[in-house]
DSSP file (Angstrom, degrees, kcal/mol; ACC not computed):
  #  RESIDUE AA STRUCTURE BP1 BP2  ACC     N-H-->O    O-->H-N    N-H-->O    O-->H-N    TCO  KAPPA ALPHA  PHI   PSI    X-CA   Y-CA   Z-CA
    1    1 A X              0   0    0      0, 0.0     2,-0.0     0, 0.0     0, 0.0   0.000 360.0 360.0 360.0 127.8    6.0  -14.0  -21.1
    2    2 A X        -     0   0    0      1,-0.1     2,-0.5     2,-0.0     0, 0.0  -0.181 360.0-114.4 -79.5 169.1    3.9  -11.3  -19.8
    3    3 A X        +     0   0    0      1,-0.1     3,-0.2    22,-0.1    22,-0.1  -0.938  25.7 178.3 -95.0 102.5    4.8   -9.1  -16.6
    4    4 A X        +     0   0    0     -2,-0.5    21,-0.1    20,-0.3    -1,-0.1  -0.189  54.8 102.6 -97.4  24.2    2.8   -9.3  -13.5
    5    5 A X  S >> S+     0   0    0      1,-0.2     3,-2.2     2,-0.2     4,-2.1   0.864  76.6  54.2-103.2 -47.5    4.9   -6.8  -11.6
    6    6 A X  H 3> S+     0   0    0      1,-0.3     4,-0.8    -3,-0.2    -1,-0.2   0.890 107.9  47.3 -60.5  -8.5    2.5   -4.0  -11.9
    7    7 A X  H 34 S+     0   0    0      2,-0.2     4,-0.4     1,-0.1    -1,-0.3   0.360 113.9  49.7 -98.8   3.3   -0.4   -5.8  -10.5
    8    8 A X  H X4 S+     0   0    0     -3,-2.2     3,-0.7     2,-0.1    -2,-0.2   0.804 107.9  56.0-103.5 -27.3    1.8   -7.1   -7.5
    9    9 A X  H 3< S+     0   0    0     -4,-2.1    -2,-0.2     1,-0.2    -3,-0.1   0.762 112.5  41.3 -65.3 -29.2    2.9   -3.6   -7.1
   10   10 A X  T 3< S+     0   0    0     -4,-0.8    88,-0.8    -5,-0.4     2,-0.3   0.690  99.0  78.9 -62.3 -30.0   -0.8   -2.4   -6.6
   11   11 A X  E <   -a   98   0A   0     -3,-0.7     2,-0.4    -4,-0.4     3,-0.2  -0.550  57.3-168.3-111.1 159.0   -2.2   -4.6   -4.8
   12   12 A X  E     +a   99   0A   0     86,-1.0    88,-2.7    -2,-0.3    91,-0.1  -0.816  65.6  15.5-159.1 147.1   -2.1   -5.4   -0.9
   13   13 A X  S    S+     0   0    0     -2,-0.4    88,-0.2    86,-0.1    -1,-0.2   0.811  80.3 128.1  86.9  26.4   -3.0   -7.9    1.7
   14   14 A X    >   +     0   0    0     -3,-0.2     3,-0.8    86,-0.1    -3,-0.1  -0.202  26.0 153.8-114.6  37.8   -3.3  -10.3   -1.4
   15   15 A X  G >   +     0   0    0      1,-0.2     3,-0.9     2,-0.2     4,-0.3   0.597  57.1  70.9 -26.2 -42.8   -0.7  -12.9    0.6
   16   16 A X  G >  S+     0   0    0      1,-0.2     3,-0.6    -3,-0.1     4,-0.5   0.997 100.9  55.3 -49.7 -55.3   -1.9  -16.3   -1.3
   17   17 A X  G <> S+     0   0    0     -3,-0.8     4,-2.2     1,-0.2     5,-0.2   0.554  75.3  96.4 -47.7 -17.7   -0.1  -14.7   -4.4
   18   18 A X  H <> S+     0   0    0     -3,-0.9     4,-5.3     1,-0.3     5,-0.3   0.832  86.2  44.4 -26.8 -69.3    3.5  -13.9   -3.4
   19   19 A X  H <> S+     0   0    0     -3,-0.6     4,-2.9    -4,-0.3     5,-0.3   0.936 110.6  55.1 -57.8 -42.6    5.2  -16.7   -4.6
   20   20 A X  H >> S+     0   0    0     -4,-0.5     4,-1.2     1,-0.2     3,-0.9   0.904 120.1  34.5 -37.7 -66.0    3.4  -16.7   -7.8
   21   21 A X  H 3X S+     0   0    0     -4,-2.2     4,-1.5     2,-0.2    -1,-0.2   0.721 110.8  55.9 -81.1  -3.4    4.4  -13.3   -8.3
   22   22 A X  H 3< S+     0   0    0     -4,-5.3    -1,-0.2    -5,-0.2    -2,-0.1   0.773 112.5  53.9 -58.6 -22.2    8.0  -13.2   -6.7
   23   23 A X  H << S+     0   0    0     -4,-2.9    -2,-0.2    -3,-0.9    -3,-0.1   0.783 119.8  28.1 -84.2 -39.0    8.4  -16.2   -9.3
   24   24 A X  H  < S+     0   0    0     -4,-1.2   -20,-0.3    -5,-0.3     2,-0.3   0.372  87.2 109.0 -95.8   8.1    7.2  -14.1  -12.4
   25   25 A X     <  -     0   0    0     -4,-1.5     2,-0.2    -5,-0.2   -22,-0.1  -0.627  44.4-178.9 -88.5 159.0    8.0  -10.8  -11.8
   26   26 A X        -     0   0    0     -2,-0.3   -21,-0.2     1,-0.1    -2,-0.0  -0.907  39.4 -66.1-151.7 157.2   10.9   -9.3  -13.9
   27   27 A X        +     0   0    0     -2,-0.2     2,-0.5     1,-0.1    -1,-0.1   0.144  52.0 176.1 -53.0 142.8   12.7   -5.7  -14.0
   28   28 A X        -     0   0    0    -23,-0.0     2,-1.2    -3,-0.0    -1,-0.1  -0.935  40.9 -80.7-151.3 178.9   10.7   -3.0  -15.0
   29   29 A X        -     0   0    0     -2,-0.5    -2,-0.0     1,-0.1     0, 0.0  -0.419  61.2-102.0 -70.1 116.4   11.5    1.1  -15.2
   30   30 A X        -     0   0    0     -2,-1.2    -1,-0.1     1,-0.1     4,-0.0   0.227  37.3-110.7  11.5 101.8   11.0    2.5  -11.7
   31   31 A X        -     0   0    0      4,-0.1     2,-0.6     1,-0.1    -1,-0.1  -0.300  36.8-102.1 -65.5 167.1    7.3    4.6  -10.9
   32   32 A X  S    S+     0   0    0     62,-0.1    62,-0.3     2,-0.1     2,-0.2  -0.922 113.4  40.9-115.0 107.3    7.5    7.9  -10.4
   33   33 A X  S    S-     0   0    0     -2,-0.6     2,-0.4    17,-0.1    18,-0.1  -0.079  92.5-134.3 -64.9-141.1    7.4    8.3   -7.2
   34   34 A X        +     0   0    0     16,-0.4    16,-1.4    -2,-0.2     2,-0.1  -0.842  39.6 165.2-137.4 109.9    9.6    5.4   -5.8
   35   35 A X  E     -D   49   0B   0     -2,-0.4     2,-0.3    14,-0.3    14,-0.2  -0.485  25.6-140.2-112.2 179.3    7.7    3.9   -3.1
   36   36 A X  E     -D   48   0B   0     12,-0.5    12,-4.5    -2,-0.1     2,-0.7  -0.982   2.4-154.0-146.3 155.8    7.8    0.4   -0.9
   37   37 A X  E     -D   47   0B   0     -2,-0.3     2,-0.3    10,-0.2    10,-0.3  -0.831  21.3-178.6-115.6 111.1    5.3   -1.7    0.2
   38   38 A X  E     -D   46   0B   0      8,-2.7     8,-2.0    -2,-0.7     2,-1.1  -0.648  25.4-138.6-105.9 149.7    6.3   -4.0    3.6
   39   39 A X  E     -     0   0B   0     -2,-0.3     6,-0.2     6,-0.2     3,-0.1  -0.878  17.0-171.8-102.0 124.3    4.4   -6.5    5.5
   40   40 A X  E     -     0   0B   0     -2,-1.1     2,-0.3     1,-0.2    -1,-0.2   0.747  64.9 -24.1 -83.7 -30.1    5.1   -5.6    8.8
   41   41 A X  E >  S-D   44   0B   0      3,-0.9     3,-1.3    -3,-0.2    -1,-0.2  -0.896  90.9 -65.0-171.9-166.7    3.5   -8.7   10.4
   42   42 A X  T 3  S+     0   0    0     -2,-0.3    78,-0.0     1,-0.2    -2,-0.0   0.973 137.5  17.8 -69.6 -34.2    0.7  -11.2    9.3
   43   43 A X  T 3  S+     0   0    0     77,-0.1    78,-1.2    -4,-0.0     2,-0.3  -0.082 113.3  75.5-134.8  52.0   -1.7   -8.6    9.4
   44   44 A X  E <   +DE  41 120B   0     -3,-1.3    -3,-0.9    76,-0.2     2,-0.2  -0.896  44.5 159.7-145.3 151.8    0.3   -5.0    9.3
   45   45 A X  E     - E   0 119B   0     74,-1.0    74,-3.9    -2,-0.3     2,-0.3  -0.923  18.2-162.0-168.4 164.4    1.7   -4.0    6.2
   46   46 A X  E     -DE  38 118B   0     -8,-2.0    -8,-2.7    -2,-0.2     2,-0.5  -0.948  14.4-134.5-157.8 141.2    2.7    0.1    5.3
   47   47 A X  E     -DE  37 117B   0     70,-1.4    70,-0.9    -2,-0.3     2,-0.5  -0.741  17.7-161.7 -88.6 102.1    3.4    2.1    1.8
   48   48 A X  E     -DE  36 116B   0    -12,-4.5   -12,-0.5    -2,-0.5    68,-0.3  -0.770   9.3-169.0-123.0 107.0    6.4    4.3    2.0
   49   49 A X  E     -DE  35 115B   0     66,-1.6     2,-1.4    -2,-0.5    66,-0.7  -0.484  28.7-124.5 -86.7 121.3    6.5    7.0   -0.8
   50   50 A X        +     0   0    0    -16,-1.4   -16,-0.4    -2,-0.2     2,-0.3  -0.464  36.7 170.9 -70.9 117.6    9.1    8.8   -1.4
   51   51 A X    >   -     0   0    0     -2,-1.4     3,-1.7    62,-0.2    63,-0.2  -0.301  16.5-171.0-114.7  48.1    7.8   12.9   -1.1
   52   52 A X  T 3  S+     0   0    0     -2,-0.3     3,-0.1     1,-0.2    62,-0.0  -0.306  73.7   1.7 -70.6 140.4   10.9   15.1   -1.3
   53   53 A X  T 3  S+     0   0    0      1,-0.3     2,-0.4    -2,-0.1    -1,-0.2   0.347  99.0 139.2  70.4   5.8   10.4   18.0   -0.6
   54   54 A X    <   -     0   0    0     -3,-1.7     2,-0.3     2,-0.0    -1,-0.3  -0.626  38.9-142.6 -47.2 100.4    6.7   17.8    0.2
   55   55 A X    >   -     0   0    0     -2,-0.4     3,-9.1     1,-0.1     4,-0.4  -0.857  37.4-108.3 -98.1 143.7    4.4   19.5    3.0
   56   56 A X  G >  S+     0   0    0     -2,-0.3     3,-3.1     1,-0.3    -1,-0.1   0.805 120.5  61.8 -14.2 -56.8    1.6   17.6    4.7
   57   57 A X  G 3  S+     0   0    0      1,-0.3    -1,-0.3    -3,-0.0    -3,-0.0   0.733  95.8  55.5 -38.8 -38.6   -0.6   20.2    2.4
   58   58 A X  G <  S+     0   0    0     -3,-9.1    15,-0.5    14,-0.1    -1,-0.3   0.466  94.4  81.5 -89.5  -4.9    0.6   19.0   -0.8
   59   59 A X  E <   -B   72   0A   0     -3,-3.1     2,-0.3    -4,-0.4    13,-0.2  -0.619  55.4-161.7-103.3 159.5   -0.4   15.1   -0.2
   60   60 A X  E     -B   71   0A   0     11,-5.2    11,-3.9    -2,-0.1     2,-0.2  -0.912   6.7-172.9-115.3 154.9   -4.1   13.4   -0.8
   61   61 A X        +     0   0    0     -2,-0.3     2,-0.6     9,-0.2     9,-0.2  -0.838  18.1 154.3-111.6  69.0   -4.6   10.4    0.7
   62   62 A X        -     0   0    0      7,-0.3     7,-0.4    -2,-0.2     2,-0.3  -0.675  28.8-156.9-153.1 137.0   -8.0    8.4   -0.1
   63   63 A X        +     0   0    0     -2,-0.6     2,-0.3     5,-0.2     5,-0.1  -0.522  13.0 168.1 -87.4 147.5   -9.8    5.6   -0.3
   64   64 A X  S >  S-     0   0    0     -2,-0.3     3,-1.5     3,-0.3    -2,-0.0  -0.991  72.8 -11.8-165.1 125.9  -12.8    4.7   -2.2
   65   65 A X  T 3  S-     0   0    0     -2,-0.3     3,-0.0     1,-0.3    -1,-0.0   0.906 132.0 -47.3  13.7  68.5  -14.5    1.0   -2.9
   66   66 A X  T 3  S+     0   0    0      1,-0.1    33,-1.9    32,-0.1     2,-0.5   0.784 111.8 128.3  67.7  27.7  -11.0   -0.8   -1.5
   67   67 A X  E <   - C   0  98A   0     -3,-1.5    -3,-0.3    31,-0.2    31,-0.2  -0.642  48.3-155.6-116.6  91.8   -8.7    1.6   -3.7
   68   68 A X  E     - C   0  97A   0     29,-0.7    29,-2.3    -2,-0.5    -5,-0.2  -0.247  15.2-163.7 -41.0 112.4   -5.9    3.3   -1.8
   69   69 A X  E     - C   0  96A   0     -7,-0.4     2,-0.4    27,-0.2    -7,-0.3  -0.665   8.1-172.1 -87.7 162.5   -5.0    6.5   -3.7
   70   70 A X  E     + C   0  95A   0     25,-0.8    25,-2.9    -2,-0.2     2,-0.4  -0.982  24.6 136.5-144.7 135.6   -2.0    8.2   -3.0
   71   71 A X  E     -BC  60  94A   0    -11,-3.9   -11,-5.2    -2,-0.4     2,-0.2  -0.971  38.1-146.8-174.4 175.5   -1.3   11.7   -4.7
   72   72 A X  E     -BC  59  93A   0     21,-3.2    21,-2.7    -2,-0.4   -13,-0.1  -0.959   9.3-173.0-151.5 143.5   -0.1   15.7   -5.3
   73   73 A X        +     0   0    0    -15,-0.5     2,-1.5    -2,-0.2    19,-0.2  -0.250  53.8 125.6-109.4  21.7   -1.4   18.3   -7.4
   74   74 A X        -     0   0    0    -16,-0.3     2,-0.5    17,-0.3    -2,-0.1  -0.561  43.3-166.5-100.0 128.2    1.7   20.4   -6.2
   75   75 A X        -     0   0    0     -2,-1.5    16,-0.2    16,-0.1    -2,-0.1  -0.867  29.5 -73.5-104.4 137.7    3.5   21.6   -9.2
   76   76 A X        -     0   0    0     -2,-0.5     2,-0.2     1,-0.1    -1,-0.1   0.015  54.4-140.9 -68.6 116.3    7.3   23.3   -9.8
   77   77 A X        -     0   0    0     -3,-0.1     2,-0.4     1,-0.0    -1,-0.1  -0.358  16.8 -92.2 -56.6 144.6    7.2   26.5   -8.7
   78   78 A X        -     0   0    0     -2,-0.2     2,-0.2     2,-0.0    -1,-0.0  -0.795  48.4-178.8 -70.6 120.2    8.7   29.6  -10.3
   79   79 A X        -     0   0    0     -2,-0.4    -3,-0.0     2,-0.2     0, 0.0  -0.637  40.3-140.4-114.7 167.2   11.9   30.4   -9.0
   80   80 A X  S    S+     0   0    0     -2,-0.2     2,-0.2     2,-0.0    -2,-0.0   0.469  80.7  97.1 -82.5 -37.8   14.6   33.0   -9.5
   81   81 A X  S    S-     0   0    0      1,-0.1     2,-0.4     0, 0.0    -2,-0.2  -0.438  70.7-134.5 -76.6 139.1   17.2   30.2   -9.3
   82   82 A X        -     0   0    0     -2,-0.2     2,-0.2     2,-0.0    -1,-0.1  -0.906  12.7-141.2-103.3 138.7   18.9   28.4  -11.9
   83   83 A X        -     0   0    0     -2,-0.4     3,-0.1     1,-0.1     0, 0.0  -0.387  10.9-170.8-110.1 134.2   19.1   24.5  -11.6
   84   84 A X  S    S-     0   0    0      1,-0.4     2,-0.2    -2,-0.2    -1,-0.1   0.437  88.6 -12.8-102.5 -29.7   22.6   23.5  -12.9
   85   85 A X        -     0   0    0     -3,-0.0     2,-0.6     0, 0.0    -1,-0.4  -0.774  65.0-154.5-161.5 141.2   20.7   20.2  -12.4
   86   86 A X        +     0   0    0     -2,-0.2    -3,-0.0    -3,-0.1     3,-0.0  -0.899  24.2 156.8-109.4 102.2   17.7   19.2  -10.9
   87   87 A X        +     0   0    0     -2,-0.6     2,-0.7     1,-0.1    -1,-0.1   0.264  65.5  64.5-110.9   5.6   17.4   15.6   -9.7
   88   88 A X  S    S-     0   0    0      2,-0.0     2,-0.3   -35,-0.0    -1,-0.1  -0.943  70.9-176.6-126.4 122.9   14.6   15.7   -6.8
   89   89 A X        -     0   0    0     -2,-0.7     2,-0.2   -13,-0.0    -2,-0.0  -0.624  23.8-156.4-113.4-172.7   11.3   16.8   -8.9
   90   90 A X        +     0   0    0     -2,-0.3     2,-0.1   -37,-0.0     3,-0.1  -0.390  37.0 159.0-153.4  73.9    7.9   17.5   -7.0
   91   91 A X        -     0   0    0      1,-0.2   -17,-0.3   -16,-0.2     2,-0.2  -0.273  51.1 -90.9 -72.1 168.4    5.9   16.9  -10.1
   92   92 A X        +     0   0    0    -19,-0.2     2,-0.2    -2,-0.1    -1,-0.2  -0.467  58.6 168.0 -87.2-176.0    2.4   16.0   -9.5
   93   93 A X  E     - C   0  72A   0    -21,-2.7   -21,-3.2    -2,-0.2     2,-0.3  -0.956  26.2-155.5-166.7 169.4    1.5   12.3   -9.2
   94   94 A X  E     + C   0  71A   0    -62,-0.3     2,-0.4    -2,-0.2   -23,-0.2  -0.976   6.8 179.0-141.2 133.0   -0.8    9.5   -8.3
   95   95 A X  E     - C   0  70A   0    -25,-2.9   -25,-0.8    -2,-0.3     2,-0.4  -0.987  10.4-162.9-140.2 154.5   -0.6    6.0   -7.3
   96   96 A X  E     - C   0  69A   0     -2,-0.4     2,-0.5   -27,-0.2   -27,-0.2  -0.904   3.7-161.6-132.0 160.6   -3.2    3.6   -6.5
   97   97 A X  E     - C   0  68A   0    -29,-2.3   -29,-0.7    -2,-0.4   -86,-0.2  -0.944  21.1-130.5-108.8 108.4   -3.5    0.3   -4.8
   98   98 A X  E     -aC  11  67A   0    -88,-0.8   -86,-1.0    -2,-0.5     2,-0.4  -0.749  30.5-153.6 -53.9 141.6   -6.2   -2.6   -4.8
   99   99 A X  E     -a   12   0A   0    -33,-1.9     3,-0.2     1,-0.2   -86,-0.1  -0.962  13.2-121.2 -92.5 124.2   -6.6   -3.1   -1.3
  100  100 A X    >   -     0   0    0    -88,-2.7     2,-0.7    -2,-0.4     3,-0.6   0.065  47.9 -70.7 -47.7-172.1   -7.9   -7.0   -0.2
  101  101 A X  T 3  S+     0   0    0    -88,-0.2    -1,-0.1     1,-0.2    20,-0.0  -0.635 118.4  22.5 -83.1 116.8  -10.8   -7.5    1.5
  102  102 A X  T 3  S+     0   0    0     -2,-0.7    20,-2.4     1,-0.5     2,-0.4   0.318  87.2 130.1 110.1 -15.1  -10.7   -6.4    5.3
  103  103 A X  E <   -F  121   0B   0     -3,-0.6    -1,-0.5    18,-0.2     2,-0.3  -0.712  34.2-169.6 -91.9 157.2   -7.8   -3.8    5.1
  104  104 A X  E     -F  120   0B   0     16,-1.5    16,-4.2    -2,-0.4     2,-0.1  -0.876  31.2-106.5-132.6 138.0   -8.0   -0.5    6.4
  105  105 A X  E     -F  119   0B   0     -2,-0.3    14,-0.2    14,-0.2     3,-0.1  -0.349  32.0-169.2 -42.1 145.2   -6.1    2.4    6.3
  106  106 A X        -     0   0    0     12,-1.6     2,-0.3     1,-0.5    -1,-0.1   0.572  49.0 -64.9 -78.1 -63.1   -4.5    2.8    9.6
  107  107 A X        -     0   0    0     11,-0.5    11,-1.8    -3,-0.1    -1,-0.5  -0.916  49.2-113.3 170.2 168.3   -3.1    6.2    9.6
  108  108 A X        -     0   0    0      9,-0.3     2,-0.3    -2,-0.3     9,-0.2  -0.969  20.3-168.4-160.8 150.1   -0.4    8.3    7.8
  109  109 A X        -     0   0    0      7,-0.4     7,-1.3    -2,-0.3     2,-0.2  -0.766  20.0-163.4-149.6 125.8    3.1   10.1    8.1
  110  110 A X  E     +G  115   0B   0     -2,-0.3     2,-0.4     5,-0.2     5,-0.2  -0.675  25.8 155.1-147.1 118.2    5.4   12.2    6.9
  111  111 A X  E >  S-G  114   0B   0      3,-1.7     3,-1.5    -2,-0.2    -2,-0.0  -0.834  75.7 -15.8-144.4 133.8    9.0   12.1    8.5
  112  112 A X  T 3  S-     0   0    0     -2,-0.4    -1,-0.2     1,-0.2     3,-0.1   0.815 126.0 -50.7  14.7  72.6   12.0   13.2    6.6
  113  113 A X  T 3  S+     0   0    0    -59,-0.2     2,-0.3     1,-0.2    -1,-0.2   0.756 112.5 112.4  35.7  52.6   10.5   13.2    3.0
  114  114 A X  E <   - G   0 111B   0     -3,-1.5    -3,-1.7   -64,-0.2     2,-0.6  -0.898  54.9-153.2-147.4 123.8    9.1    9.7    3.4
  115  115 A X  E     -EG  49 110B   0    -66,-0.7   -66,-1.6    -2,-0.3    -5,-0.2  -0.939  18.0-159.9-114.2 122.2    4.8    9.3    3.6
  116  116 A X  E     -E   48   0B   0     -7,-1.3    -7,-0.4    -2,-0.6     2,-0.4  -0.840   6.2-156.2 -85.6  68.9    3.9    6.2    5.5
  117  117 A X  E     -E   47   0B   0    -70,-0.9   -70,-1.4    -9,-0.2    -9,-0.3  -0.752   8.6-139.6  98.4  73.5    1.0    4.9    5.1
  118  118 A X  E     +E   46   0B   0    -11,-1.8   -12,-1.6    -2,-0.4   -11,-0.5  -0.317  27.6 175.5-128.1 106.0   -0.5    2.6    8.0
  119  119 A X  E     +EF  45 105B   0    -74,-3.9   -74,-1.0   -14,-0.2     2,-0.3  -0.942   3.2 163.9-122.5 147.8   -2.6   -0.8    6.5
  120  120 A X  E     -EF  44 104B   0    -16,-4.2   -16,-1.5    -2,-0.4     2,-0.5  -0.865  35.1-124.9-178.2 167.3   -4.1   -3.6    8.6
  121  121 A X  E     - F   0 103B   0    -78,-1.2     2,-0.4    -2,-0.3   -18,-0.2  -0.744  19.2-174.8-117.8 120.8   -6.5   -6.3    8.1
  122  122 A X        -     0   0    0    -20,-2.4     2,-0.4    -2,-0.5    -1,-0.0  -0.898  11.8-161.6-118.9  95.5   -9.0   -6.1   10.4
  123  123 A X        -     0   0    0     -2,-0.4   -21,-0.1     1,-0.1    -2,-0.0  -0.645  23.9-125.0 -83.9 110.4  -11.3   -9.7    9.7
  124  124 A X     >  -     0   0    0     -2,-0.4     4,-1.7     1,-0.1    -1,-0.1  -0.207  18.7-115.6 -55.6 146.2  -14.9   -9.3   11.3
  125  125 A X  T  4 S+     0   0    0      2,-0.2    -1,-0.1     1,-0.2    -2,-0.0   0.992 119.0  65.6 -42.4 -51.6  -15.7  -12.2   13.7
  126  126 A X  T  4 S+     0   0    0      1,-0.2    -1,-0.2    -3,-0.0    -3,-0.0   0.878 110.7  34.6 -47.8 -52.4  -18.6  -13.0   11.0
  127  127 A X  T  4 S+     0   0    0      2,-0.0    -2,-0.2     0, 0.0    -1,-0.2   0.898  91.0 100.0 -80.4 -58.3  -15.7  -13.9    8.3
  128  128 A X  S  < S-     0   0    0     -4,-1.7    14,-0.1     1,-0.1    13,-0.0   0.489  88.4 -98.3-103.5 153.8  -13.2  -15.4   10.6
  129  129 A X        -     0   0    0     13,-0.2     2,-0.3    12,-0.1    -1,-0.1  -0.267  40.4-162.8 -76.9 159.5  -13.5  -19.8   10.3
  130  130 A X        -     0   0    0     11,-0.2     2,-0.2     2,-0.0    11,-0.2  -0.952  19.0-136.3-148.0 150.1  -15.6  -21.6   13.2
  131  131 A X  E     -H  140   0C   0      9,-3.2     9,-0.9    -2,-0.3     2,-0.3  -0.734  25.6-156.1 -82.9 139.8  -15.5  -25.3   14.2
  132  132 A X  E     -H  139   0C   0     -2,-0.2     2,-0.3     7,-0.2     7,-0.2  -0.834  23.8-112.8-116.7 146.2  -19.3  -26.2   14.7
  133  133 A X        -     0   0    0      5,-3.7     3,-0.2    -2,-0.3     2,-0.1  -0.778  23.2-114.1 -82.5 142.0  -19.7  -29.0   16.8
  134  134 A X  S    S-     0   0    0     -2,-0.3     4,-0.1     1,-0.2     3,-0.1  -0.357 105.6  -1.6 -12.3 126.0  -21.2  -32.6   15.3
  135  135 A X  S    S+     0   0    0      1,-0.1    -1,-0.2    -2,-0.1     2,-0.2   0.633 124.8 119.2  38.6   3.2  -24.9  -33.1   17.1
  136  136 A X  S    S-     0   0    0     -3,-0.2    -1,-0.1     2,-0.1    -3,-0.0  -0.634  71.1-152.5 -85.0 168.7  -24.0  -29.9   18.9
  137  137 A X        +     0   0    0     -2,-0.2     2,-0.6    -3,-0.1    -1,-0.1   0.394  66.7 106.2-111.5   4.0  -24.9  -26.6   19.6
  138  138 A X        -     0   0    0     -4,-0.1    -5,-3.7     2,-0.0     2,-0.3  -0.598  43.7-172.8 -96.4 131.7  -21.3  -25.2   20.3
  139  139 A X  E     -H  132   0C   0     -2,-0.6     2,-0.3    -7,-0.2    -7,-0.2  -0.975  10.1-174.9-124.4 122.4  -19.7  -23.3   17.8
  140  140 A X  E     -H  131   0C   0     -9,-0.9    -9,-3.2    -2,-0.3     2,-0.8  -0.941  26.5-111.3 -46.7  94.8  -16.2  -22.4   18.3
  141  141 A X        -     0   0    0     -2,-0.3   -11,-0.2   -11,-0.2   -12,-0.1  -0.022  31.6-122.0-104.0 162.4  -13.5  -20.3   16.8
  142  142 A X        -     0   0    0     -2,-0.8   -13,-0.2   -11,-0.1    -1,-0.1  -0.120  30.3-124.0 -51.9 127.0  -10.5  -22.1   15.1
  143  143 A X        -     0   0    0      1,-0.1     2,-0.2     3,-0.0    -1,-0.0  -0.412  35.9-114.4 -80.5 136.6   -7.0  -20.8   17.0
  144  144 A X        -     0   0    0      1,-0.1     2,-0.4     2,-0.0    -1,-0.1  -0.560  29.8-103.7 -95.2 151.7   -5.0  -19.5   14.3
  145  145 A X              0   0    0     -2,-0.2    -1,-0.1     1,-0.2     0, 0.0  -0.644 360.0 360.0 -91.6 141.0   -1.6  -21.5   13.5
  146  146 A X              0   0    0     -2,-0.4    -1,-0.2     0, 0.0    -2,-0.0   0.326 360.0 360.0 -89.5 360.0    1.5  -19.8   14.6
């Protein structure tokens, strides 16, 4: 049976799909970093990476034809100290996202080695549904259901 959990892990604001993939996805080895992606509300949703040890300096942030990137070029330093073990690394990385159609970046964070990541789906009037009236000229749009 194939794995659909990296394409649900990529993608966001893709809502029709959940259940399909909450129904096939199965365990798979961790990315490096270890992020989560929450829907905050119908049309709020935010990417929270883990960045220990991470300053604002070291992150990119960008998007480019609806693909959120998320990344560091910051690489282990030369130290004097010797690691008896080292279990937080600050290797470089990237992860990327499909974003659906109509989200936007919001804004972005970094609070106690956690990058936040701000999405919401902003639907022009032009896409949004509209009741057109029969032998009328009123168009109306449809009240969304709560």
């Amino acid at each position: 049976m194939t794995s659909f959990a990296p394409l649900y892990r990529s993608t966001i604001g893709f809502d029709r799909f959940d259940d399909l993939f909450n129904s096939l996805v199965r365990a798979e080895p961790a990315p490096y970093p270890p992020y989560d992606v929450e829907k905050k509300g119908d049309d709020e949703y935010r990417i929270v990476v883990a960045a220990a040890g991470m300053a604002e300096e070291d992150l990119e942030i960008q998007v480019e034809k609806d693909v959120l990137t998320i990344g560091s070029a910051k690489r282990e330093t030369k130290t004097e100290t010797t690691y008896l073990y080292r279990g937080i690394a600050q290797r470089a990385f990237k992860l990327s996202f499909r974003l659906a159609d109509h989200i936007e970046v919001h804004g972005a964070s970094l609070k106690n080695g956690l990058l936040s990541v701000e999405l919401v789906r902003r639907v022009p009037e032009s896409s949004k549904p509209r009741r057109i009236a029969v032998n009328g000229s009123n168009v109306t749009p449809i009240a969304k259901a709560a």
